[in-house]
N, C-alpha and C positions, 0 to 999 in steps of 0.2 A: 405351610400355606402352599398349594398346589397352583400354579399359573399359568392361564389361559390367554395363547392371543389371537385376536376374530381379525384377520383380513378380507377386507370387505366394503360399502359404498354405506354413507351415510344417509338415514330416513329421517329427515328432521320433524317429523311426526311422532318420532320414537317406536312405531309398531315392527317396523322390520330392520333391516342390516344390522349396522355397528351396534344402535339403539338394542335393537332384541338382543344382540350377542352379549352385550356387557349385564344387561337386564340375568340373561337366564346365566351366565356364569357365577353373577352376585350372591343368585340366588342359592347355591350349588358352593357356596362358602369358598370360593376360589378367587383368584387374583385375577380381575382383569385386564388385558393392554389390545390396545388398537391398532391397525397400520389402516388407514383411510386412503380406498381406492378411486371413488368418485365422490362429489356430494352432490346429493336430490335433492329435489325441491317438490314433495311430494305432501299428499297427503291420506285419507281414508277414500277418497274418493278419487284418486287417480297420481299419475306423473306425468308435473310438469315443466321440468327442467332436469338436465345431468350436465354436470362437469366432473370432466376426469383429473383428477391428481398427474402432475407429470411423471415419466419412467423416475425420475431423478430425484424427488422426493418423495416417490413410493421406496424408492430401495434406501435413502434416508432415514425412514422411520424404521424398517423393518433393524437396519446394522446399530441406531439408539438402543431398539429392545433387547438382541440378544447378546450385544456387548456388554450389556447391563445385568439385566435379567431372562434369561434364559426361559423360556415355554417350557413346561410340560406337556402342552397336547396345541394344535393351532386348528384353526377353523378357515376356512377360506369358501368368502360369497360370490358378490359381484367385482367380477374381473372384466373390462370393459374392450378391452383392445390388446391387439398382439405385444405389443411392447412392454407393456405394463406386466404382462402374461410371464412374459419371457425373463422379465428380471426380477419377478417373484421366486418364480422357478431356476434362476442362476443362484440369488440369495440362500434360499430356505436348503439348496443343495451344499453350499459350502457352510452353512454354518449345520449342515447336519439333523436339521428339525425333523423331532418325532413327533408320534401318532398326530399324522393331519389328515383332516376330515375334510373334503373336499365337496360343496353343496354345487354343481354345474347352473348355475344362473343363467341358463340359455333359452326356456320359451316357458312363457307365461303359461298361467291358468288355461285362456281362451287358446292358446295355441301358437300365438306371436312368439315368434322368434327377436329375442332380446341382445341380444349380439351379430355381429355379422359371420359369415361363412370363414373366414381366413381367422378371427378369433378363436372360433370355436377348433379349428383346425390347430392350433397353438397349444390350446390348451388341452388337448387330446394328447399332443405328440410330448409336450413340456411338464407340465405342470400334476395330470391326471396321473402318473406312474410314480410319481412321487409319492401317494396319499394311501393312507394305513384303509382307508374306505371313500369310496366316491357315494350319494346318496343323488340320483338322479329319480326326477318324476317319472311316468309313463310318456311324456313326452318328449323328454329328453334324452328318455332311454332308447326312445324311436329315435333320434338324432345321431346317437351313437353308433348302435347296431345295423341300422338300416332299415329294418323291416317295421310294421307294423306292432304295433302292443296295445292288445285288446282286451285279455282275459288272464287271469293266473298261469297258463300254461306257454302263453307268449311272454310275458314278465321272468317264467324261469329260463327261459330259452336267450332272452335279452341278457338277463344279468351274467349267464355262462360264456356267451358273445363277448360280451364289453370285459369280462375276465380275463379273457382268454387274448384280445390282442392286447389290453392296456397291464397287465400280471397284477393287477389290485383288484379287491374285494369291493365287491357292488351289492349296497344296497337301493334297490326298485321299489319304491313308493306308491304303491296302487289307489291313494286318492281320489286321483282321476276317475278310477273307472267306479262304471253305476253301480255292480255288483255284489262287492266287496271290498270292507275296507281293511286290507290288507296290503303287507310291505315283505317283501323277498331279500333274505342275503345270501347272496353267494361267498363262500369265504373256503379257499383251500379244497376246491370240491366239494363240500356240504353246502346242503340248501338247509334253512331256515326260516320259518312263518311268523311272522308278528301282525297278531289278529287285532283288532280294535273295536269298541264299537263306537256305531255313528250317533254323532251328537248334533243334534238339532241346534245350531248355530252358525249363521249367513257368517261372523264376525274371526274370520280364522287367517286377517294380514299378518304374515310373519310367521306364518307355522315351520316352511323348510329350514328360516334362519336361526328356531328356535331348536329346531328336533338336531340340525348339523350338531349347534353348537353346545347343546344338552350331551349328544354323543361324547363329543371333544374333552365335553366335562370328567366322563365317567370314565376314558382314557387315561386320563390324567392321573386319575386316582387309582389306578394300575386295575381296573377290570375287563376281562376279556372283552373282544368286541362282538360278541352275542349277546355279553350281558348290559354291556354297556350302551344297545339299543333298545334292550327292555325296558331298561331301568330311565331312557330320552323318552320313548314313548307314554310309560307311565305319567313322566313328568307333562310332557306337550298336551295327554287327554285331559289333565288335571286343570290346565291353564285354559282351555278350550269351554271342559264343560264349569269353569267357576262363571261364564255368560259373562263378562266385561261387554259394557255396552257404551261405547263412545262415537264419536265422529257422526257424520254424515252417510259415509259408505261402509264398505266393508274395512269393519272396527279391530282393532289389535286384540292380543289373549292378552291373560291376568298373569304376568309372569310369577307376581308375587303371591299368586294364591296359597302360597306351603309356609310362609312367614307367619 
């Protein structure tokens, strides 16, 4: 049994964080465990409350799991504030953790920046050099880099940017843009395409927490990490177009559409 653990903020709606990570591990016949870094009070239709976990029992959970049980591959979401940042990234270096997948939970859909500027500063210098892959949107990838990301040809030029100061493998998730639904990895100087097609469905809460943690999966189970975003993404378009149609707003995937 292959074990997975998603650090990460709680969606008591079940469509994104902890909720989707244990969701799409389950599903992926793997072992799931948790380190809970905020909890939300959310739902399909918005966030309405966050509390953060303290430094002190974030690094609490994480020294239970691998005193015990030991990860094969980690996931890390919403990290909230520098502190917490910081003794994720003192943790997961002394105990040595492999292939972590790092999803930057820094600006939403519409563009809102989800953490502050000294976080995100944190987590760039700590935490991001630690991880076998970071998986940033096009906006986050703007965050990173600096510049602009509009089109395929600024997504490769981003993800070789954000390589190249941070020395880990970046995959660019083109989502965002109208064009193309298309995702970039840069990995050891090769670029790499992962094409998709677009599916007609408003209901896609929880896709980055799903496609990180689908990666993390496929790590786990000792496959390259090229293959191991083919093989997220096939899972993510599968969950997307089974049309799961819940809530009010924009509704969670079908994690268990392959069951």
């Amino acid at each position: 049994m292959k074990k997975v653990l998603t650090i990460a903020g709680s969606d008591c709606s079940g469509g994104a964080g902890i909720q989707a990570d244990i969701k799409t591990i389950t599903v992926h016949k793997m072992y799931a465990m948790s380190v809970i870094t905020a909890l939300t009070a959310q739902n399909t239709t918005g966030v309405y409350g966050i509390e953060d976990a303290s430094k002190e029992f974030v690094c609490k959970q994480i020294d239970c799991i691998f005193k015990d049980i030991e990860p094969d591959a980690v996931k890390i979401g919403m990290v909230s504030n520098s502190e917490i940042i910081e003794a994720i990234a003192e943790k997961l270096s002394y105990y040595n953790a492999k292939n972590i997948v790092l999803d930057p939970v820094m600006v939403s859909t519409s563009g809102s920046k989800l953490i502050c500027d000294e976080a995100i500063n944190t987590l760039v210098k700590k935490l991001m050099p630690l991880a076998r892959v970071i998986t940033p949107n096009t906006r986050e990838a703007e965050v990173l880099c600096g510049f602009k990301v509009e089109n395929k040809e600024d997504m490769i030029k981003a993800a070789k940017e954000i390589s190249k100061n941070l020395n880990v493998s970046v995959l660019v998730k083109g989502g965002h843009l109208s064009d193309d639904a298309i995702d970039i990895l840069y990995e050891n100087g090769k670029i790499s395409y992962f094409t998709s097609e677009r599916i007609d469905n408003p209901n896609t809460h929880g896709t980055g927490c799903t496609l990180s943690s689908a990666i993390a999966c496929n790590l786990a189970r000792g496959e390259s990490l090229e293959d191991s975003i083919r093989n997220a993404k096939e899972y993510l378009t599968g969950a997307i177009k089974a049309k799961l149609d819940i809530g009010e707003g924009r509704g969670p995937l079908e994690h268990t559409y392959i069951l």
